[in-house]
Each structure stands twice: as C-alpha cells, then as structure tokens.
C-alpha positions in Angstrom: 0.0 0.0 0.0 2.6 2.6 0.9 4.6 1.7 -2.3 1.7 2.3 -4.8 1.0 5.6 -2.8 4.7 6.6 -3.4 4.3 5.0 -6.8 1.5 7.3 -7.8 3.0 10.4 -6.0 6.2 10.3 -8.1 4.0 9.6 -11.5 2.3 12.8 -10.4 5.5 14.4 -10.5 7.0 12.9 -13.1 6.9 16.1 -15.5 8.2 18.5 -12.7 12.1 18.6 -13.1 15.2 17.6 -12.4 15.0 19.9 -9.2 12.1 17.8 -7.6 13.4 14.4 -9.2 17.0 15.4 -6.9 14.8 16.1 -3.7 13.0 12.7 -4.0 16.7 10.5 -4.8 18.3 12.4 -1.6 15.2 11.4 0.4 13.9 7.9 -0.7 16.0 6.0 1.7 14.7 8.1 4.5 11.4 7.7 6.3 10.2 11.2 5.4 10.1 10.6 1.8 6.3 10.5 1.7 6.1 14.0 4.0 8.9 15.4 1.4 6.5 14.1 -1.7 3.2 15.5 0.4 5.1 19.1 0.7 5.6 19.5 -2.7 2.2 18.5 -4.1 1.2 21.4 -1.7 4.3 23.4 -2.7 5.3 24.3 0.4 8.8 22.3 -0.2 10.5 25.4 1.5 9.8 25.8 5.3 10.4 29.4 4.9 7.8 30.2 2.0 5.1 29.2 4.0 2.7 32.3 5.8 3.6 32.0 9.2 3.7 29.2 11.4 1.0 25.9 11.2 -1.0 27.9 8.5 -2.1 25.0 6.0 -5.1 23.4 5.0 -5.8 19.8 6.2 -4.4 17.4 4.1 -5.3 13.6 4.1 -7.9 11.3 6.3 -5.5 11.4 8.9 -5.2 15.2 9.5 -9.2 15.9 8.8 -9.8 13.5 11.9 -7.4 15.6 14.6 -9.2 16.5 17.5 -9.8 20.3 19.3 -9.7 17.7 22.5 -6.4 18.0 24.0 -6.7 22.3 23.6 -10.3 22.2 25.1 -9.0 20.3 28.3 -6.4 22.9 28.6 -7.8 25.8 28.6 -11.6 24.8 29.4 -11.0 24.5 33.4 -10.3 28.9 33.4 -13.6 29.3 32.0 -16.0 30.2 34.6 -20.1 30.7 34.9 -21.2 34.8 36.6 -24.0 34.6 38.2 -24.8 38.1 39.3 -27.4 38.9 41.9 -29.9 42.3 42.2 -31.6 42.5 45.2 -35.1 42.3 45.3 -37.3 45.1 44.5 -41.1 45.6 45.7 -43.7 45.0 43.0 -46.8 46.4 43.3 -49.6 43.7 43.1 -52.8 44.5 40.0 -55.3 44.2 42.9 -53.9 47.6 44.6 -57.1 49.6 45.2 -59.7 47.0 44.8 -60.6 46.6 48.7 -62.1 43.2 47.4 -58.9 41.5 46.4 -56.6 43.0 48.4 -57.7 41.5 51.7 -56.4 38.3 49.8 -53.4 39.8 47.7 -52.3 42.5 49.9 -51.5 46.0 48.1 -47.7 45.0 46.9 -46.5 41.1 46.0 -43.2 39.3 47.0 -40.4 40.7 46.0 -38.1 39.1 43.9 -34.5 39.1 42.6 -33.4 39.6 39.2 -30.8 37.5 38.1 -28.0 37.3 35.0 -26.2 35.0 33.9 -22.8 35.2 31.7 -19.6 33.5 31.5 -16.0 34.9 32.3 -12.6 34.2 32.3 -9.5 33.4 34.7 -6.6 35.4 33.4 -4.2 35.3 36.4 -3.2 32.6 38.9 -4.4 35.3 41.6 -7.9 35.3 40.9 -8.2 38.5 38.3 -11.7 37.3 35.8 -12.6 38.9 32.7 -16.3 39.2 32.1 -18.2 41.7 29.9 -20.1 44.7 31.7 -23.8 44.0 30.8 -23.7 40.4 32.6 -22.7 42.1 35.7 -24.6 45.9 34.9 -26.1 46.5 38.4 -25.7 43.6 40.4 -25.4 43.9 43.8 -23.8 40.9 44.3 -21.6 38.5 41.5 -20.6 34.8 42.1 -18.3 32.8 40.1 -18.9 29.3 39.5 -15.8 26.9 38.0 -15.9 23.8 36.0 -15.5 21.7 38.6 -17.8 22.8 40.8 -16.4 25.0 42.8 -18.1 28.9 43.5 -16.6 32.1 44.8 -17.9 35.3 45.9 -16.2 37.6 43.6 -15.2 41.9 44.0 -15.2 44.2 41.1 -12.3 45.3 40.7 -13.2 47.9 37.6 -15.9 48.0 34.7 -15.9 50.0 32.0 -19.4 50.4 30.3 -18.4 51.8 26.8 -15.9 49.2 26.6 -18.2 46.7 27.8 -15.4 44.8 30.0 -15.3 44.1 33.8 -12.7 42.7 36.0 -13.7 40.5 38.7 -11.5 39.4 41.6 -11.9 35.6 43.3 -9.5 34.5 46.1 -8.1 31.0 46.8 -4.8 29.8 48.9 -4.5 27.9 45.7 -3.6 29.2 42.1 -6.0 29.4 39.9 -6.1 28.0 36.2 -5.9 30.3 33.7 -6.0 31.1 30.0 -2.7 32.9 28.9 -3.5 36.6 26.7 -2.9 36.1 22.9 -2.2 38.7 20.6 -5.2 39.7 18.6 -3.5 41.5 16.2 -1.7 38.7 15.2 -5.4 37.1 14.1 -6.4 36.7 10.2 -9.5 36.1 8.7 -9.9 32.7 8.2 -8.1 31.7 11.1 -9.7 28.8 13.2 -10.6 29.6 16.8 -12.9 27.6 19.3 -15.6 29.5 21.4 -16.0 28.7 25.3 -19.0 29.5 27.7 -21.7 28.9 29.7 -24.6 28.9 26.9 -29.0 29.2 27.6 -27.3 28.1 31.5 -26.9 24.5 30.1 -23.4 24.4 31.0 -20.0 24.7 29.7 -20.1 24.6 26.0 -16.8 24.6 23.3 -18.2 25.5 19.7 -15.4 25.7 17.0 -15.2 28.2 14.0 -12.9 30.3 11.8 -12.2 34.0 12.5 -14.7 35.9 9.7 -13.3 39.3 10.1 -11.7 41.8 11.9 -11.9 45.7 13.1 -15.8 45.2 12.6 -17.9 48.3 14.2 -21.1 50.0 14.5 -22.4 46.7 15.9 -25.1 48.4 18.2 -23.9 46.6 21.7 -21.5 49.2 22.9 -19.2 52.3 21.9 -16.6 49.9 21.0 -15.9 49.9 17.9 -13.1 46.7 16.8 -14.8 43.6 17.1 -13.5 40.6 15.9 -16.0 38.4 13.9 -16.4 34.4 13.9 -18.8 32.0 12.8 -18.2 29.9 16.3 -22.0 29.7 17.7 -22.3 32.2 20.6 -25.5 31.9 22.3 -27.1 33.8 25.2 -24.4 33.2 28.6 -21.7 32.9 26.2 -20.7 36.9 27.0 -18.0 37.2 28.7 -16.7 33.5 27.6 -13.2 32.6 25.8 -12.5 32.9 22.0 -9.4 30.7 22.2 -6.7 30.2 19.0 -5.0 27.1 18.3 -2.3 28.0 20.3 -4.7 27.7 23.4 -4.2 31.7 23.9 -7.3 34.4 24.8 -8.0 36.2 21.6 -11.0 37.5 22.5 -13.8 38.1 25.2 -17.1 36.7 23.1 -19.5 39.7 23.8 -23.0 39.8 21.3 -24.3 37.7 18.2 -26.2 39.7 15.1 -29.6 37.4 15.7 -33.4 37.8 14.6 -33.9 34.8 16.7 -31.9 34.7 19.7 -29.5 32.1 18.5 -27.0 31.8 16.5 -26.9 32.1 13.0 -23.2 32.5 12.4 -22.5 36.1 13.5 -20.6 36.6 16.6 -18.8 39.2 17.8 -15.3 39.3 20.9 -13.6 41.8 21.8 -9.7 41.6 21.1 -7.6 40.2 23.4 -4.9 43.2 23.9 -7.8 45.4 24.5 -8.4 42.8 27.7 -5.1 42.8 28.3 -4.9 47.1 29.1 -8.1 46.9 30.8 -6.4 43.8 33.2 -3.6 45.6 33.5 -4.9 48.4 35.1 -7.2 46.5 37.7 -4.2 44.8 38.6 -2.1 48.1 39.1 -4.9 49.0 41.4 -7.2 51.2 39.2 -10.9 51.1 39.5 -11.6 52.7 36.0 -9.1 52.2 32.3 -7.3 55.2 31.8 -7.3 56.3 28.0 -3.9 57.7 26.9 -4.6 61.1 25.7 -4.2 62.2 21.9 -5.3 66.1 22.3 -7.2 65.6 18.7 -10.5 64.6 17.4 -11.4 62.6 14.4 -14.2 61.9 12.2 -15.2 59.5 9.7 -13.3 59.2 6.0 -16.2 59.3 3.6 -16.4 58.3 0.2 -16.8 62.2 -0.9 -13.6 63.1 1.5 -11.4 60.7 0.4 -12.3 61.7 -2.9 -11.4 65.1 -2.5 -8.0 64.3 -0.7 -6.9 62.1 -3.9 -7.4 59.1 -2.0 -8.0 56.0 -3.8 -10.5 54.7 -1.0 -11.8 55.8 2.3 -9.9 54.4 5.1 -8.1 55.7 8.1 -9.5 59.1 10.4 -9.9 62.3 9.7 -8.6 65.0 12.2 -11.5 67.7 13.1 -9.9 69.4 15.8 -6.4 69.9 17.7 -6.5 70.9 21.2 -4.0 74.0 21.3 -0.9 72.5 23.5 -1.7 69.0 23.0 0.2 66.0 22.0 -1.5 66.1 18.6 -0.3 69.7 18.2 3.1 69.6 19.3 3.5 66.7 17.1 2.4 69.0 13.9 -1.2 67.3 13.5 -3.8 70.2 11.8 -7.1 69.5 11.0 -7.7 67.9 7.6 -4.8 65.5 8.4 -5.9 61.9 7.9 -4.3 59.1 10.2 -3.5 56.2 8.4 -1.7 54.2 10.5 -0.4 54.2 14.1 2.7 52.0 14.7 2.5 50.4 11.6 -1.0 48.9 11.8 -3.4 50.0 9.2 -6.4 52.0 10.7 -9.4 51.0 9.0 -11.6 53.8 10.4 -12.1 56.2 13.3 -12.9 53.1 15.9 -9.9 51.3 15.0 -7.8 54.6 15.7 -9.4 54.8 18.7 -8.8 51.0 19.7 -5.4 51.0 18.8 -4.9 54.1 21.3 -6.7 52.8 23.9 -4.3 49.5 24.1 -1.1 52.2 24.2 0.3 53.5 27.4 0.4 56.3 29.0 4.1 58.2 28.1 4.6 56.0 25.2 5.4 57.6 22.1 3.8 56.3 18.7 4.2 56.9 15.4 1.4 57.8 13.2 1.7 57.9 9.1 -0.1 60.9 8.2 -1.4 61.9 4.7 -1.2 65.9 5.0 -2.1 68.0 1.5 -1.2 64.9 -0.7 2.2 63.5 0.8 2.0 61.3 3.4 5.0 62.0 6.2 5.0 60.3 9.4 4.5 62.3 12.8 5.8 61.0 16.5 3.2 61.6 19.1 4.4 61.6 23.0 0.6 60.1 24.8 -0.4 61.6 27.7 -2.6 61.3 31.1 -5.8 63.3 30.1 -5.9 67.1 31.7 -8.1 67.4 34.9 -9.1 70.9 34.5 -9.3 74.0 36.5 -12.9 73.5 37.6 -13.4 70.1 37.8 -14.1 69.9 41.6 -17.9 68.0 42.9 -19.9 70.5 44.4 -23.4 69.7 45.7 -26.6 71.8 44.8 -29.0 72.3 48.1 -31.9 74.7 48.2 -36.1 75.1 47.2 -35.2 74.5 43.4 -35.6 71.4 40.7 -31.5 70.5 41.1 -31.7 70.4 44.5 -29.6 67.0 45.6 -27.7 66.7 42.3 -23.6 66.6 42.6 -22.0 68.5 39.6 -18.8 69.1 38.1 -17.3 70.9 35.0 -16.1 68.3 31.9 -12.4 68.1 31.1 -11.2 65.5 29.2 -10.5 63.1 32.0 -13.7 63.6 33.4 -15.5 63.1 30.0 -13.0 59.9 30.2 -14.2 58.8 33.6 -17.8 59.5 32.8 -17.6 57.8 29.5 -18.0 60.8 27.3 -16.3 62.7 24.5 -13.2 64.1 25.7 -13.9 67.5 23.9 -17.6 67.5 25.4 -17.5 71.0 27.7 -20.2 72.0 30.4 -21.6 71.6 33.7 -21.9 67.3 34.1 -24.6 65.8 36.8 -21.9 63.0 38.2 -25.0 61.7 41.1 -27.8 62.3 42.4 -29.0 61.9 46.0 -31.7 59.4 46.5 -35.3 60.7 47.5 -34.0 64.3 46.5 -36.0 66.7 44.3 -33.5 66.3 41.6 -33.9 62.4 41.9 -37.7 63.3 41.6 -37.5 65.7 38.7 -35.5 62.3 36.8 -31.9 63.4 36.5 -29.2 61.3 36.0 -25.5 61.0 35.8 -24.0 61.7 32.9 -26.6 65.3 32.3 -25.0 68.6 31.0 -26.8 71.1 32.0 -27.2 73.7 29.4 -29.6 75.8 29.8 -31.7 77.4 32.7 -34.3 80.1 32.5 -33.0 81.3 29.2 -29.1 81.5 30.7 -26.5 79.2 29.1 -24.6 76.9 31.6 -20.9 76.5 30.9 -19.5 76.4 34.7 -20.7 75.3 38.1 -20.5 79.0 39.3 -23.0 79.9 36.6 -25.5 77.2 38.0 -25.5 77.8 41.1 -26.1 81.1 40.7 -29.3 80.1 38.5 -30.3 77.4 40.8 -29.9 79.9 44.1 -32.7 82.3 42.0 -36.6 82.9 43.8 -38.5 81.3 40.8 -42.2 80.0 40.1 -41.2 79.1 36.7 -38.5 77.0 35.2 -37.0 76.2 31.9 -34.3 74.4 31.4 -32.5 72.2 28.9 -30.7 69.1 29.5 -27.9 67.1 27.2 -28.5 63.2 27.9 -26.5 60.8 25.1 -26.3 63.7 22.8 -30.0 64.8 22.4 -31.1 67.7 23.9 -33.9 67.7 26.3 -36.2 70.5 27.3 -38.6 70.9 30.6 -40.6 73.0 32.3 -41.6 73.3 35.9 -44.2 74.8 37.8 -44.1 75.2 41.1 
C-alpha cells in the first residue's frame, strides 16, 4: 500500500524537473520521503515560504480526523459561569385599590431578585476574571462558578461600560487556572478559533469556528468599535466567555451575536484580546476605572466624498476635526484635515480602529502615526499623555427650594469626559449623582446630564449654576444634554 502511494505520487511528479526528481533521490531512503513528496504537491517544499507558522489546509484522512480535544482540556477549566445577583425590588400587586382582592393579595407582591447569567474568564493565577459589563450591569452581588464545581464570591475590581469589560476578583490559597492573553493582532481572517461558555445556562459549551473578520464596528452593543467576527456559535451566557486560538491563547472576550432569533446564526462578535489585556492591567495596578492615553485631537469618519477630495483611492483611516492648542497632537504638527493612516505600523481601517489601537497604548509611550497631509503622506511622532483634569473640575453639591436640589456637579475636562464615558472635547456643567429621594432624583436626573440651559441663561460652569439654581422662581425652563440629544422641561411650582 505505501509503495503504490509513493508510486503514484512520483507519477504525479514525473513532468516537474530535475529539481524535484534530486529532492526525492536524496530522500527515498529516508522515512520522510512520503512528507517530502506531500510538501511539494502542496508546494510548500521550502519551510520558509510558507505564511507564518502551522498555517495550512488539512491534508489527508489522517489530519481531517485531529481533535480540538487536547486544547479544550487545557484551557476549558479557566472558564468560569457569573452569576450576578440584584436585590429584590417591591412589585406592586394588580389588585392595589380593589378593597375586594386585596384582603387576599395585599397592596404589593413578594419581591423578587433579578438575576444574570454570563460567562468569564481566569486570566491570572491570583484570581483576576474577565467578564463583559452587561452580565454584571447593576448587580449587587456577583458569584463565580468553576468547572468543577467549585463557587466564589467575587469583588469588582473595575468595569468600564463603553468598553463593555469588567474585572472580577476571586481569592483561593491555591492558584488558579488560567488562559494565557494572545495577541489579537496577530489574528487573520480565516483563522480557526474555538468558542467557550456557559450557553441558555446549560453548561460549559466549546463551539469551533474560523475568525470571519476583523476591526468590525457599529455593531449596536456598545461604543466599541473593533470587534473581531467568527462564525463559532455564541448563544445567550456565552458573553463574557473565551475565543481561544489554536495555540490555546485568549483572543478575544465573546461579547454579542447579530440574531433575529436569539441564536445563532453565524455572526458573533469578541472583543480583542490586547484590548483585555490594558483593561487587566490596570485592575491589577490597582485602578478602579481604564485610563485612556490622551491624543489632544479629534477625528471623524473618512467618507467616500472626503477621500475623494484628498486624492485618496479609497476611504480608510481618520480624519482630524480638531487639535486641542498644547496638545500632543499639536506639538507633534497634527492640523485638522490631516488623515491618520496608520499608528505603529498597523493599518487604521476607520475612526474606531484609531481609537482601539490608542486605547491598548500607554500612557508616556510615544507612537508613530503615518499621516497623509495635502497629498504627501509623512510620518509624525506623538508623545501620549494622562488626560488634563481641568481648573474646575471639583464636585460640588446643589442644596436649596429649586428642581437641582440634591444633584452633585462638576465641570467636563477630558479626563472627566474619560471617567464618565464621554467625548473628551464635550464641555459644560456634568450631573456626576444624584441623591436618592432628593428633588432632583424626583424631577428624573441622571448621571451623565450637561446642564445647558436654565431660564433662558446658558450653563458652561458650576458658578454659573449655582447662581441660577440659588434664583426665587415659580417658573422653570431648562434644557438638559443626555447621550447627545437635547432635552427640554418646564416646571411649575
């Protein structure tokens, strides 16, 4: 059998050369003669032609029945269940009001607790768990359960809502398992990649798939904006589960599925694994919220009709709309009209991916951005910096007979807007909280309000509302920014 496979390789090759006819005489007294043969039907004779390591197609009965086994049992045991916890809230029973029913119903029914569930992942011996943000959005309390039955009461360490991450904390006198941080940038479409989680609750699941793109955004679950794409089924409880590579490395943190269902169909969505990795490494350093390096500049999309106009031959890479005078950007010789094409050699596909790529930089590093700038292209270095507090960016509490009584304030610079979750160049008077029970509270602020307007007076410091807030009024007007609409009320007291 093995000599009429030889004998039909070598009648296959029998019209390419004297070059392969040498390779087969040096090697037919070996026992590799068959791999040399196999290599160059494939024509990957030469080791060093081939794209990167283990990239090939499967090739023969043997290969197309290997097993994901041995990388599942590796890497399977750091994938955990969340379970997070809100306490219960009183519901007001239907009967309320009927004097009939409620001598048997009462006026308000049991309360009960809402629950989540999600998956996460172990990243460090210590205890350190990825999971996304919306498994553990407003839970009061967040267990984590492990594969082999074991469950821990875990701490939130830091969560980041337009990033959609958390870090959880779990403590053992033992070391944990864990699940080593790939490089995502080293992903490429096609790419295969197994998915891990806790699916519909039934219990750890491993789904396999290739990668089917990268840098997607606009995806609708959060302001991130660099998804990577696989077909690998993600289901409900798979958020905050493992996308794994064949090298058993964290690629990505599964996060949301495109679905008219509620199941699969294909499209799944993780967010990169070096985008995990800044987030971890600031929980670790002791930070309860990711610090953005700071660019000093602000970018906008490349359109079809502006990339046109700048000679370009497609629209890619970010506009620049503003420069903050004194900034990075502007030492650095960045001007508005400026398109960023690439930062550190990395293409940037559009404004998300610019801003991806700087939120997985440091703060003090230097990058180097290629720049086209009326027609040439030249290449800028940009020192990255802590974002500027601000002059007036101290809390101060409203008090007094007036609708904004109870709320805390502050004035927006950029590392406010950054803590907050905001625009860096967004500038006004920001509601940060609001006491419970308060007439603010009652009125229906929330965090995250600028203030612009009250009776008729534009708001741009807390000085200015205080003083409109401390005014004898029956009457008031006044007009609120809340996720960039503006919103208009009027009260009567």
């Amino acid at each position: 059998m093995r000599a009429t496979r030889i004998g039909l390789l070598l009648l296959g090759l029998s019209f390419a050369g004297a070059g392969i006819t040498a390779k087969i005489a040096a090697a037919e007294e070996s026992e590799g003669l068959t791999d040399v043969l196999t290599d160059l039907l494939r024509g990957t004779d030469d080791p060093a032609a081939t794209d990167g390591p283990d990239r090939r197609v499967p090739f023969g009965r043997d290969e197309i029945q290997l097993s994901f086994a041995p990388l599942v049992k590796e890497t399977a045991p750091a994938v955990v269940n969340v379970y997070a916890t809100k306490k219960p809230t009183e519901v007001r029973s239907p009967f309320e009001g009927d004097p009939f029913f409620e001598q048997f119903f009462g006026r308000q029914m049991r309360p009960r607790a809402q629950n989540s569930l999600g998956s996460g992942v172990i990243v460090d011996p210590t205890g350190l768990v990825v999971t996304n943000f919306h498994v553990i959005r407003g839970a009061d309390e967040v267990k984590v359960a492990m594969s082999d039955g074991r469950e821990f009461a875990s701490r939130v360490l830091l969560k980041d809502e337009s990033l959609d991450l958390a870090i959880l904390k779990i403590d053992s006198p033992e070391p944990f398992p864990v699940v080593a941080i790939g490089d995502s940038d080293a992903l490429e479409v096609g790419d295969l990649v197994l998915a891990v989680g806790n699916p519909f609750g039934v219990g750890q699941t491993t789904t396999s798939g290739i990668v089917s793109a990268l840098a997607r955004s606009h995806v609708g679950v959060s302001d991130f904006g660099f998804f990577i794409q696989t077909d690998a089924a993600i289901n409900p409880g798979n958020s905050g589960g493992a996308l794994i590579n064949m090298g058993g490395q964290l690629v990505g943190i599964n996060t949301a599925i495109f679905s008219r269902s509620g199941g699969s169909i294909g499209i799944g969505f993780a967010i990169p694994s070096n985008m995990v990795r800044a987030v971890t490494q600031a929980a670790a350093s002791g930070s309860d919220f990711f610090e953005r390096p700071y660019l000093g500049a602000e970018f906008e999309e490349v359109t079809a009709q502006i990339a046109e106009s700048l000679g370009m031959d497609r629209p890619t890479g970010a506009l620049v709309s503003s420069v903050a005078a004194d900034g990075p950007s502007a030492k650095a010789g960045l001007r508005p009209g400026d398109v960023v094409l690439t930062m550190n050699g990395a293409i940037v596909e559009h404004v998300d991916a610019l801003s991806y790529r700087l939120a997985t930089q440091s703060i003090g590093a230097t990058v180097q951005l290629k720049v086209l700038s009326q027609g040439d292209e030249k290449t800028v270095s940009v020192d990255l910096i802590r974002a500027p507090e601000g002059a007036g960016s101290m809390e101060s509490t409203i008090r007094g007979q007036n609708p904004f009584s109870g709320v805390k304030i502050a004035e927006l610079s950029p590392r406010l807007a950054q803590r907050l979750g905001l625009d860096a160049d967004i500038k006004g008077v920001v509601v940060v909280d609001i006491e419970d029970s308060s007439p603010a509270a009652r009125v229906g602020f929330l965090a995250h309000d600028i203030v612009r307007e009250v009776n008729g007076q534009k708001i741009d410091t807390v000085d200015e509302l205080k003083q409109a807030a401390e005014a004898q009024s029956r009457l008031w007007r006044f007009t609120i920014e809340r996720d960039g609409k503006l919103m208009r009320q009027t009260l009567a007291r």
